[in-house]
N, C-alpha and C positions, 0 to 999 in steps of 0.2 A: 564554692563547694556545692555539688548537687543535694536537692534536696533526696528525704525520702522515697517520695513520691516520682514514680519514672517522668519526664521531659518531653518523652517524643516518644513517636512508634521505632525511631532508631534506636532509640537507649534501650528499649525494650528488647529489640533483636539483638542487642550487643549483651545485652544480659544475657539471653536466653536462647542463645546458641544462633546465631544471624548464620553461620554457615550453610545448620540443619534449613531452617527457613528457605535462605535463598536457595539451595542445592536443589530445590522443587523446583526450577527453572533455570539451571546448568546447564542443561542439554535439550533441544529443539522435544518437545514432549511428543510431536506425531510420528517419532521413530518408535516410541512406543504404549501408543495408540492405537485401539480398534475401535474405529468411528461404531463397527456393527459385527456383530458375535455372534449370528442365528444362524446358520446356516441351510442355504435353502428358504427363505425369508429376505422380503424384498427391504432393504432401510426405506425408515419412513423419514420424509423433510418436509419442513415450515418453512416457508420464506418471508421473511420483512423489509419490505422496503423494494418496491414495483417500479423502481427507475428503470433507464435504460440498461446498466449493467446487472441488475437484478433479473430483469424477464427475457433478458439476454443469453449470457453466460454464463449465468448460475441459475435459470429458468428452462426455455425453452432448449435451449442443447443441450443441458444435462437429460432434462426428457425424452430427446431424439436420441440421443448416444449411450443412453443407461438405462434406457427402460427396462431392461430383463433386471437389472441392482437396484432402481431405488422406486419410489412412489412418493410423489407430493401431495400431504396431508392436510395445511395450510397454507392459504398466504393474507398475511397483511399491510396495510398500508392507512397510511391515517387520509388518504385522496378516495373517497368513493370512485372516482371516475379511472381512475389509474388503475385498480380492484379490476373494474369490471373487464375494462378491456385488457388488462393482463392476462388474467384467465384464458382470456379468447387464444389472446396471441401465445402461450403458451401452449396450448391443446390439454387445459386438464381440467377437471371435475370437481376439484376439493374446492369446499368451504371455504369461505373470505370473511375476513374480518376487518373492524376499524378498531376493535383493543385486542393487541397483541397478548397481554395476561389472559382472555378469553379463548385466544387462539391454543397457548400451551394446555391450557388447563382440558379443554375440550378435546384435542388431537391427539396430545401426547406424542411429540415427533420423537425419532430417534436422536437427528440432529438437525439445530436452528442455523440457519444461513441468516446472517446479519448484511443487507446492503444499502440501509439508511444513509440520511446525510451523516457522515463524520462526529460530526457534534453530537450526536446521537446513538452513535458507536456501543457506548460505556453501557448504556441505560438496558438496552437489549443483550447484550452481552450476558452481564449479570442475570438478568431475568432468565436467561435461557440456561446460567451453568446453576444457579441458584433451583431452580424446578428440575435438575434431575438429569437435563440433557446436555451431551458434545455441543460445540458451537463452533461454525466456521464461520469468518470474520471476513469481510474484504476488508484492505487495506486503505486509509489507515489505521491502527488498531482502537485508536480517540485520538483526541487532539489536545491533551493536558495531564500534568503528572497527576492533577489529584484524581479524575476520570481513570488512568492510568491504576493508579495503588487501586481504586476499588475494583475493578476488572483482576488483579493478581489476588485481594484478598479474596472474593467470591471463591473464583478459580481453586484455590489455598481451601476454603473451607466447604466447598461443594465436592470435592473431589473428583468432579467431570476436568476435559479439559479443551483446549480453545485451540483453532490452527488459525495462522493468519494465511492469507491466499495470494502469497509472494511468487507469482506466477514466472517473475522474470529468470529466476534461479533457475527454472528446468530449462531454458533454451538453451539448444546446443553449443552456442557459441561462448554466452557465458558459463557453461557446465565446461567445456575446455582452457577457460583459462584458469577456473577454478583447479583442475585436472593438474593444468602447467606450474600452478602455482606449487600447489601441496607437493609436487613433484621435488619440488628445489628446482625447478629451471633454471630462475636468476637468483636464488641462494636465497639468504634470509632480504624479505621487503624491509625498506628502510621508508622510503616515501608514496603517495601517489598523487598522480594528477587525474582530475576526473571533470570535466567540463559537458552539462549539459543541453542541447541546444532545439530550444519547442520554436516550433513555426507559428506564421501568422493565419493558418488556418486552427490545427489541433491545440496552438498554446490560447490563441484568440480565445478561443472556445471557452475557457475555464473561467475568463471575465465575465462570458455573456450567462455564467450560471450562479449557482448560490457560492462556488466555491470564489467567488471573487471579494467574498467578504471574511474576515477572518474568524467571527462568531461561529462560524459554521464550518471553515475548514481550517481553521490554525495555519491558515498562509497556505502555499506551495512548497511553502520547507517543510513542511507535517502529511499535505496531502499528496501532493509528486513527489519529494524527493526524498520520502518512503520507500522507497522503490530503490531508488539508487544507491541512499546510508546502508539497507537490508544489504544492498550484495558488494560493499564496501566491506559493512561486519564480517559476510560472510567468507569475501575472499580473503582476507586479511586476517580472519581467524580469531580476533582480539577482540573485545570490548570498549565499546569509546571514552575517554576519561575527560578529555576537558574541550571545550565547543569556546570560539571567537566568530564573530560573523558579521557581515555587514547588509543593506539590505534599505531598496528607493522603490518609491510608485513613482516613475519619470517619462512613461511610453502609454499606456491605459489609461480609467479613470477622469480623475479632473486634467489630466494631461491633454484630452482631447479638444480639436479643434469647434467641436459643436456636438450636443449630445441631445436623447431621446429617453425612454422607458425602453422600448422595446425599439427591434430592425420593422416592426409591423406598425404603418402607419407614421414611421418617419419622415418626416420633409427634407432629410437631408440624403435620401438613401442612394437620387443617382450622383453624388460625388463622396461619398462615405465606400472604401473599400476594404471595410468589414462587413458591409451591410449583408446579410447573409436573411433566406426569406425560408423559415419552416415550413412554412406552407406546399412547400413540394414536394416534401417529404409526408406520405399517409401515413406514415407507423410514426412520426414523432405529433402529425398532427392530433390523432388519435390520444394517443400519451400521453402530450400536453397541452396544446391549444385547449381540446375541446372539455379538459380536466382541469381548467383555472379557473372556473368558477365556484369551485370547492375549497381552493384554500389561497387564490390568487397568485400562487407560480408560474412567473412567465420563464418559460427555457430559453426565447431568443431575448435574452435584456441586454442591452446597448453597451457595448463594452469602453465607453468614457461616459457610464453614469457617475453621478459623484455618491451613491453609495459604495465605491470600491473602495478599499484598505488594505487590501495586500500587498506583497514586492512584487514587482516585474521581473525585476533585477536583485539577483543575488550572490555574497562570495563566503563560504565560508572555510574555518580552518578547522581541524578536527586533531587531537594527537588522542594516540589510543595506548593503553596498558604496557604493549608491548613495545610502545617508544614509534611506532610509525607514525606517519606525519603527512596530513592528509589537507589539499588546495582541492577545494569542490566547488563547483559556480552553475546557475541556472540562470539562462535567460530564454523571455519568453517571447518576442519577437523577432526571430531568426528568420532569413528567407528560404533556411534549410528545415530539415529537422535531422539530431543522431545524438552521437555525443563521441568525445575522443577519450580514450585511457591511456595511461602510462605509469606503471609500477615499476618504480628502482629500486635494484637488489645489492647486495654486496656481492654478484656472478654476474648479472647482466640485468637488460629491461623487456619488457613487455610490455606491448604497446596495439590498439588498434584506433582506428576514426571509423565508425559504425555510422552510417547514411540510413535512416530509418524511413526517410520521405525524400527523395532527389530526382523530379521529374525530368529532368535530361540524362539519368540513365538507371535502368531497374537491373539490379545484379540476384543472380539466383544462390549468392553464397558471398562470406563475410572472411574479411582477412584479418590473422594476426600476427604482428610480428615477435619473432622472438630474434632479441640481439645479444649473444655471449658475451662478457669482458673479454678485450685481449681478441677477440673471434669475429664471427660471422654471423650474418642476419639470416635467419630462415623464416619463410614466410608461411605460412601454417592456413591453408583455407578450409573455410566449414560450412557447407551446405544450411541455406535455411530451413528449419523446422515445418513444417506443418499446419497451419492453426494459427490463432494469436499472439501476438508478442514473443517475435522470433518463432514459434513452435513451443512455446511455453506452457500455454492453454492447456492444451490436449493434455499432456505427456503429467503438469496439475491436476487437472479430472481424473484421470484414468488412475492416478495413485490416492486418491479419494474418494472414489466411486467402484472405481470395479475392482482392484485390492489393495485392498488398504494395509495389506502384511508384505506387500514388495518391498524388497529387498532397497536400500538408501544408502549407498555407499556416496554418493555425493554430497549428503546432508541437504538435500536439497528442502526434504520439510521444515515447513515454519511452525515453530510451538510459540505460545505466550514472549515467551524470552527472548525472543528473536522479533514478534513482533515489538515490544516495547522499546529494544534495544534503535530498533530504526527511527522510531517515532521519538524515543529520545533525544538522538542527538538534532532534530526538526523544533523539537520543543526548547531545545537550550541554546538552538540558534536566531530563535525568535528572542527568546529573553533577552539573550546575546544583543540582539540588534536595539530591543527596546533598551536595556538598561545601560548600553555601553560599554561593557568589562565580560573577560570569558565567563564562562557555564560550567562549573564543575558538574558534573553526569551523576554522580551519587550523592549530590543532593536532592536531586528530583523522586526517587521511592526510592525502597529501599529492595532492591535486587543487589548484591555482592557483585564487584566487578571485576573480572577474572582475567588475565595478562596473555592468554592464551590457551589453546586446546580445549576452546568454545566443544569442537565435536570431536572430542575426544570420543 
């Protein structure tokens, strides 16, 4: 028999109406969001965290492409040398700091752009929905439940609210299957197969950086395939309920035949074909070579160093609310890169093999098939996007930056609830893999989990 005294933040929400609570995160919150309300009045942003996807994507192009909508008011970074030359490379004026509390306090941004390591997600988050401002997130939203529940409770009692920056939702070609789905094409989803597959350039890569350690990025099931579980959620419509998974360092790591610290100053680098040389890159030497004296980050580190702890290799299972029933797998030394889909309906399936890197031949549009029950196969092709990630990029910024009252009939924004929802099932397939037995999904916070009609 419970005592008096409540048990948990669960018994609490089950007391006290856990619907009201959750119901703050039903529905993707940047449907209804206005990052900025002044009209005539540029948004002002802060940025944190000067990596390459930071002075990038969420730096320098949002400044060439939106100059007339926003103005960057701060940037920090805890790398003095990464500060300074960001600045440059970004072409802006504003103030830099090495304490982000000094940055809000001083700037007063409209909204904070978070593109810290992962692990550091949570910390900035909070700070920034906690003081007053929006915050947009790169993905992943953290990389643990309990980082997780604090990012919802802020959010919850700040009243600001958070987008994650699920870029791959706007590409055309996933925005048409999404299209095909809700449609009824192949009737109600029963299964999917979803296999992803990184190369030994772009998957390499993830070794040779901090993400090859799990303290920092919760594996590749929390930092990549974020990405993937997001547009699983989203085209599936349901919420994930229970995770199985399995999950080897077999290929990377201590797996290798001879290791170093870094590709720089290896003795093994002409018979090593990852050996990859920063150095002939100015913009990453700049970045980071010449910025490791600050905090000792090397970006090209030797990917069969024995500080590596992630999977290479990954399979996992997923059954969600509404009874679908989800085979998802990432491997990270492919000689390709894409990944393949195939959704079973009770009408028919839906299927594509998406080649994202296949240098024997560059196609300027992506096919999918639709196959009827009982019918015929029609093959549905879709021009590539524009920009990044499919056309993803763009068509992301331009509904964050220049209106942010456009019209979202695809659902394509990501609120809180959508970020955690991906990051979830990453997180309870890690547990999954350490502890050996499925992952119930609601035991990790406490969001309500809904059977369907996510966007309603």
């Amino acid at each position: 028999m419970k005592s008096k005294k409540l048990q948990s933040r669960r018994d609490f929400i089950a007391l006290t109406g856990g619907a009201l609570a959750g119901s703050m995160f039903l529905h993707p919150v940047a449907e209804a969001l206005t990052l900025f309300n002044r009209p005539g009045e540029k948004m002002k942003l802060a940025l944190v965290g000067t990596g390459v996807r930071g002075l990038a994507m969420w730096g320098r192009d949002v400044v060439r492409e939106y100059k007339g909508q926003i103005e960057f008011v701060g940037l920090a970074d805890k790398n003095q040398g990464r500060l300074e030359y960001g600045k440059t490379y970004m072409g802006v004026n504003c103030p830099t700091f090495l304490d982000t509390d000094k940055m809000l306090a001083q700037t007063k941004p409209d909204v904070l752009i978070v593109t810290t390591m992962d692990s550091t997600h949570h910390e900035f988050i909070v700070k920034g929905l906690m003081a007053g401002m929006n915050v947009i997130s790169e993905k992943p939203m953290t990389t643990d439940e309990k980082k997780m529940q604090a990012i919802l409770d802020a959010e919850r009692k700040s009243g600001k609210k958070l987008i994650v920056t699920f870029n791959y939702r706007y590409s055309p070609h996933r925005q048409k299957m999404y299209e095909l789905l809700r449609a009824g094409e192949i009737g109600e989803i029963t299964s999917v197969d979803f296999h992803w597959y990184l190369n030994t350039s772009h998957g390499a890569d993830y070794f040779r950086r901090w993400h090859g350690e799990r303290e920092f990025s919760g594996t590749l099931l929390v930092h990549k395939s974020t990405h993937h579980f997001d547009l699983l959620n989203w085209w599936i419509d349901s919420d994930p309920e229970e995770v199985y998974a399995y999950g080897e360092l077999e290929f990377y790591g201590k797996n290798g035949p001879f290791r170093s610290k870094t590709c720089r100053g290896c003795t093994h680098a002409s018979k090593c074909d990852f050996y990859w040389d920063i150095t002939k890159s100015e913009h990453l030497t700049k970045l980071y070579v010449e910025a490791e004296k600050y905090d000792g980050y090397h970006r090209d580190g030797c990917v069969f160093r024995e500080e590596i702890d992630i999977y290479d290799k990954m399979a996992v299972q997923i059954k969600y609310k509404n009874k679908v029933q989800v085979s998802y797998s990432l491997t990270t030394y492919s000689p390709y890169e894409g990944y393949r889909i195939a959704f079973n309906g009770t009408k028919g399936r839906l299927e594509a093999w998406i080649k994202e890197s296949q240098p024997w031949q560059e196609k300027e549009e992506d096919e999918i098939h639709l196959t009827k029950m009982f019918g015929h196969r029609e093959v549905i092709t879709i021009p590539h996007g524009g920009g990044g990630h499919g056309g993803g990029d763009t068509r992301l910024k331009d509904k964050l930056f220049k209106d942010t009252n456009a019209a979202d009939p695809w659902r394509q924004s990501a609120g809180s609830r959508d970020g955690a929802m991906s990051c979830l099932v990453g997180i309870a397939a890690r547990h999954s893999i350490e502890q050996g037995k499925p992952i119930k999904v609601q035991d990790l916070t406490d969001i309500p989990l809904v059977a369907s009609g996510r966007g309603a």
